[in-house]
N, C-alpha and C positions, 0 to 999 in steps of 0.2 A: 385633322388639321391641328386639333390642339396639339398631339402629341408631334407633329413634325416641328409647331413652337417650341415644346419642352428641347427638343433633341436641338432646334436652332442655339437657344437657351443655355442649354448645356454645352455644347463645342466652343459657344464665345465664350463664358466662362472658364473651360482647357483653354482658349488661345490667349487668353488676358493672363491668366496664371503662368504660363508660359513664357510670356511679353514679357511679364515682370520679375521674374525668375530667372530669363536671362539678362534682363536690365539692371539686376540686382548684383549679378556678378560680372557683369562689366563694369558698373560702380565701383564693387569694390576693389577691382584687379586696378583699376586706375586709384581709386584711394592708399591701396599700397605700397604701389610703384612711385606715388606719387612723394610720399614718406622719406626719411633716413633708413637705411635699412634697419632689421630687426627679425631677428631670428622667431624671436614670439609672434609677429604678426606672420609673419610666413608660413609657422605651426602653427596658428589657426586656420589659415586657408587651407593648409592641406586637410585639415581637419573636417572643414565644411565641406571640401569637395568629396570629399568620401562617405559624408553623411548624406552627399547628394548624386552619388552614384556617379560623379566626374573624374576619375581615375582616367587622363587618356593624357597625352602628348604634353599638357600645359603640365598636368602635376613633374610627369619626372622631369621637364625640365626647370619646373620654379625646383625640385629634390639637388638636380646637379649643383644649379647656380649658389643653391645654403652651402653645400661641401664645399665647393671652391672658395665662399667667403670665408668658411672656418681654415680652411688650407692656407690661406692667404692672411688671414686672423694669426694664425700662426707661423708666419715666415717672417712677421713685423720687424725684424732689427736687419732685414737684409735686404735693400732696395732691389736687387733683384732677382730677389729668391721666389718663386713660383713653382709649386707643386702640382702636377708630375715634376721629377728631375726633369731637366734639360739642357743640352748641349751650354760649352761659351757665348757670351755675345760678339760674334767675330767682327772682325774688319779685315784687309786685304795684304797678304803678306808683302808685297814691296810698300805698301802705304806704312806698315808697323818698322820696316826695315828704316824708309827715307823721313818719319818722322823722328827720330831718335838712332843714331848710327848704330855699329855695333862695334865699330873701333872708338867710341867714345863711353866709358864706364861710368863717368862722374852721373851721381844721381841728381844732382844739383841742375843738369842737365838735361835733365826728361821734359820736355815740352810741359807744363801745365795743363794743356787743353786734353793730356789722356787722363781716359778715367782713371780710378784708383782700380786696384787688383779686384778689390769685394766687390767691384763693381759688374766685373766681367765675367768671374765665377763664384758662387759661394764661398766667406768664410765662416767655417763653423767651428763656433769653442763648445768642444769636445765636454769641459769639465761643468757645463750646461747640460741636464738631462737630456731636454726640448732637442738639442741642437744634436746633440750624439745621434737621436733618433733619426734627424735630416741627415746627418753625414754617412749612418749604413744604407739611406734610402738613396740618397747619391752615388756609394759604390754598388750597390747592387744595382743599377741602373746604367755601369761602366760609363761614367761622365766626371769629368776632369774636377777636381773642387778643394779648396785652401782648408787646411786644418791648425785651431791655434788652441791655448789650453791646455798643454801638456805637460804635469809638471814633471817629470824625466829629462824633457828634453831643454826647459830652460834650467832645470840645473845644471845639466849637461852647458851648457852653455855659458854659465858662471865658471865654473869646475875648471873647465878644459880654456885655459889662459897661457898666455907664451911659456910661463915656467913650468906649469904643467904638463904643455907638450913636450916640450924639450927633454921632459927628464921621461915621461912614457917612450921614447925614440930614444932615448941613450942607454937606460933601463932596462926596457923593456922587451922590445922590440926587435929582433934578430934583422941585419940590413937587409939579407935574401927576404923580408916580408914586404920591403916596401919598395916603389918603384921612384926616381925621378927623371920626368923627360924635361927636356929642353928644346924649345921652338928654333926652327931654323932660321936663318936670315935668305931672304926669298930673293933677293939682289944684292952681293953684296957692295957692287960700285955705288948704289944708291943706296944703300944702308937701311933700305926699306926690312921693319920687323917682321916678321909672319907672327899674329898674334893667335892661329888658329890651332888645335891641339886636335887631332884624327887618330880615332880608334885604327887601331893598327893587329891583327893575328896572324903572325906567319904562318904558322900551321895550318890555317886555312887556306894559306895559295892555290890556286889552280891552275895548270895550263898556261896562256899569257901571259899573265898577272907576275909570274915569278922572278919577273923584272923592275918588280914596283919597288921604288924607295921609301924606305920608312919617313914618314912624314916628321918625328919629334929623333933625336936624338937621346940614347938613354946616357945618364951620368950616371953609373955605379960608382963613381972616385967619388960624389961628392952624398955627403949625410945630411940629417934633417933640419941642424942646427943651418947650414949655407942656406939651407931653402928660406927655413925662416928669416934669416939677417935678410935675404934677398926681399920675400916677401915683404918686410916690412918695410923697405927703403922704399919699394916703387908704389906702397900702400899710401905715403908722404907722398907722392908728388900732384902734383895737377896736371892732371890728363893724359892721355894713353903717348902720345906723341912727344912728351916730354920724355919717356924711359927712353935711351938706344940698345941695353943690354938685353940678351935673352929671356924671354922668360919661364920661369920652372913652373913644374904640376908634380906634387906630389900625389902618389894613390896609393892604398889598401885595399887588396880584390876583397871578392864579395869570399871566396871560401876562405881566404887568413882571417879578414874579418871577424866572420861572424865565431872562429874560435881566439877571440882575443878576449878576456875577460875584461880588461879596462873598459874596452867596448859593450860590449855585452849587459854590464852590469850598468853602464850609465844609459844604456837604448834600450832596456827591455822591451818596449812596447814593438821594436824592430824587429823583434827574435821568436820563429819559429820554433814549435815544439816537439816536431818530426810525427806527430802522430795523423793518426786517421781520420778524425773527428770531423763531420762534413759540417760540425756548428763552426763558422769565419766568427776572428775577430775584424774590428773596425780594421786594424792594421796590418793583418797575416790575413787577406782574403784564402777559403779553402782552395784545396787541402792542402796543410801545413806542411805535409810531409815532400812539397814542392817549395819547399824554401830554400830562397839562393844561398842567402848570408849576408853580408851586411860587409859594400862597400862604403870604403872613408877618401874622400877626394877633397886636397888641402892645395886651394888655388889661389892664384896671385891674382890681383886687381889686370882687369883688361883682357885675361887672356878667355879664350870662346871656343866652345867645344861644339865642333860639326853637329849637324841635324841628323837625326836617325831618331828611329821608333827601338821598343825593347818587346821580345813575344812574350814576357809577364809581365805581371801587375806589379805597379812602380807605387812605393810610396817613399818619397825625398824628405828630408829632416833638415833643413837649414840651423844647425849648430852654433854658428858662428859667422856674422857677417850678413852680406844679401847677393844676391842672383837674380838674373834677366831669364823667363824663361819665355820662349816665343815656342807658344803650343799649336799646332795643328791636327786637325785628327786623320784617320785611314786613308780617307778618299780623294788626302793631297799625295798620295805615293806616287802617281803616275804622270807628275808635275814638279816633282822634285828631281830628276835624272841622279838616282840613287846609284853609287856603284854594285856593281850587279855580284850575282850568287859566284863563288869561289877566286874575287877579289878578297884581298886581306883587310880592306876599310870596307867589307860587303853592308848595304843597309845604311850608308852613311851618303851625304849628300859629298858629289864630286866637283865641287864647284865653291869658292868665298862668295856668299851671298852678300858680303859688304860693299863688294867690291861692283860697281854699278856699269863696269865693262862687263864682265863676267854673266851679268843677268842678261847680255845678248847673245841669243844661242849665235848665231853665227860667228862671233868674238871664242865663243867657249870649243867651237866645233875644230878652228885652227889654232886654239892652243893647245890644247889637251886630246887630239884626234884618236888617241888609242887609249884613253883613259878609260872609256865608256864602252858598253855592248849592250845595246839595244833589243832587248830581250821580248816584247814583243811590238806590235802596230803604233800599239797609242805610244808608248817611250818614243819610238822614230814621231809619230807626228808632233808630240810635244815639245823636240829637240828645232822643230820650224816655229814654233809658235809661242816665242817668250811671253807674250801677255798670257797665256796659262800659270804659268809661274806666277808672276807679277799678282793674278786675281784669286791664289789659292787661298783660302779662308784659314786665319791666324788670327789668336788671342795675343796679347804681350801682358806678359805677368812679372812681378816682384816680389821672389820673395823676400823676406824680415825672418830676420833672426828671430826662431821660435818659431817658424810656419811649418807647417807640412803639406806637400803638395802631393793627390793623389794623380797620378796618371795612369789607365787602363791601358791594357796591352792593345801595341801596334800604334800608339799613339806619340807623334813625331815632337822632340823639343829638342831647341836650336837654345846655348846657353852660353851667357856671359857674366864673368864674374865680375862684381860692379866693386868687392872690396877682397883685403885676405879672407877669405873665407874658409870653413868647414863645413860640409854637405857630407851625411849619411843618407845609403839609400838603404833599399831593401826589395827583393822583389821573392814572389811568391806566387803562384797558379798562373794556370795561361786563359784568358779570358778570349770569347770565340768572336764578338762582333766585331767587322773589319779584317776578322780574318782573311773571307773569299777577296775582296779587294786588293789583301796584300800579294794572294798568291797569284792573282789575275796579272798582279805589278810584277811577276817572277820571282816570287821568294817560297 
């Protein structure tokens, strides 16, 4: 008897210890929840629990939730920088189209109610350790993100002034290096502009196609100095409707480019070193030895260069001036009615998204009936179902003079020159995510 007391005795004393042992740490999990955070208090509960043999589910997740505040500790200057990388904060391509036109340039212009650019992707100044560290964690992670910081390229930007260009292109410059097209007039009894500029390859015709008309006009009669006087007049006016006259696009391909030392020497950060080295810079992702070269595109206020994606990694250098860029990533290809493989604008959207007839397939189906080839199921069903189009997920970005915007391969931008501008790009390696969706789109 006594001893079934003792042993009574002894197990209420385990269950009171017990009681209060688990009472003890419900306390405190509520005392310091209850708290501002603090990373000290936090490393002391982990502390206790391990000295009390609680190593289960609550530790690694109070373990995650400290990394994510130091993560987050550390993204502080960027409202919405959150580590892991992650996509844009999108909204809805014809919502980004009918809030802000794309035949209207004037920045003055932009609705207020859209965010600002940092808002929607990371921007990271580069010449910030902390932030260099974010922007390789951003391209290795192939996610779209603003680069500022660079002093190359804002010298580059002082540097490179009307009289400077002028005399690089009279100088320098052999005319066979440079291109200028000129926009067609799309009616001429209505005198309506076509302010849209479409990648053009003959070389690549196929079959059909061999009937397509070049979308720009090339002017070999005329040199850089007309471009500029042109440029700058309709740089002067207010608003895209007020020019009647055509508008010019000068360019420098990516292989004359990137052997131009004027170039060269002011972009190095653009410039590939042909070797093998599988260590990537922030701006030459590997291997180097896939590097394009370094196009220079010198555009006039208003004019807007079709949607298409590029199969390498893009990095843009805004030089001079600013640009509209309306981003989407892979998984809009099959929603874009892209003209198709061994057309000569292949990869490029076949349709003016500005134009708010045109965004109804049926409208597009009897204008344009032979434009298109429907390459497989989903292109036919998405040719019936304009709101596919209308809800494909779009950022709208601006760049500033001095930005660099990085876009991973396969990943679609629709752009407008909002001033005269100069825009270097550069592309290098071909990045694999979005791949299987392009070729699923028939590319």
């Amino acid at each position: 008897m006594g001893n079934d007391n003792g042993a009574k005795k002894s197990n209420n004393q385990k269950f009171r210890w017990r009681f209060s042992h688990t009472g003890a740490l419900v306390f405190l999990l509520v005392f310091l929840f209850a708290q501002p955070t603090s990373t000290n208090n936090r490393g002391f509960f982990f502390s206790f629990l391990r000295h009390n043999g609680h190593n289960s589910n609550i530790n690694e997740k109070l373990q995650q939730q400290q990394e994510e505040e130091q993560q987050q500790q550390f993204c502080e200057p960027w409202p919405n920088c959150v580590l892991p990388p992650r996509p844009p904060k999108y909204s809805t391509l014809c919502k980004v189209l009918d809030q802000w036109s794309p035949n209207d340039p004037e920045i003055k212009n932009r609705p207020p109610s859209l965010p600002p650019s940092s808002f929607l992707v990371p921007r990271f100044n580069v010449s910030v350790a902390a932030e260099a560290v974010l922007a390789q964690r951003y391209r290795q992670a192939e996610v779209p993100f603003l680069i500022t910081g660079v002093p190359d390229l804002t010298a580059a930007g002082q540097k490179w002034d009307r009289e400077y260009l002028r005399s690089v292109f009279a100088n320098t410059i052999d005319r066979d290096d440079y291109k200028i097209e000129e926009s067609r007039m799309t009616n001429v009894e209505d005198g309506k502009l076509n302010n849209t500029f479409l990648y053009y390859s003959k070389g690549k015709i196929k079959g059909k196609w061999k009937h397509f008309e070049r979308p720009q006009i090339l002017r070999n009669d005329l040199g850089y100095n007309h471009f500029d006087a042109m440029a700058e007049r309709v740089n002067n006016l207010e608003g895209y409707t007020a020019n009647t006259d055509p508008l010019l696009y000068t360019g420098i391909s990516a292989n004359l480019g990137g052997q131009q030392d004027w170039i060269r020497d002011a972009l190095p950060f653009l410039v590939g070193d042909g070797s093998l080295d599988p260590d990537p810079t922030l701006f030459i992702p590997f291997p180097s030895n896939e590097w394009k070269g370094i196009n220079c595109r010198f555009g006039m206020k208003g004019i807007v260069q079709t949607a298409h994606y590029d199969g390498h990694r893009n990095m843009i250098a805004m030089v001079k001036g600013r640009k509209r860029y309306i981003v989407l990533p892979p998984l809009s290809c099959s929603n874009l009615e892209l003209f198709p493989r061994g057309h000569p604008s292949a990869r490029h959207a076949s349709f003016d998204w500005a134009d708010h007839r045109e965004r109804q397939a049926e409208h597009r189906r009897l204008l344009l009936p032979n434009n298109r080839n429907n390459n497989n199921n989903n292109n036919a069903k998405n040719n019936n179902e304009p709101s596919s189009f209308c809800g494909t997920p779009a950022v709208d970005l601006v760049l500033e003079e001095g930005d660099v915007l990085y876009l991973p391969s396969f990943w679609f931008h629709y752009i407008v020159s909002l001033d005269k501008s100069v825009q270097c790009n550069s592309r290098s390696g071909k990045g694999t995510a979005g791949q299987d969706i392009i070729q699923q789109c028939g590319f």
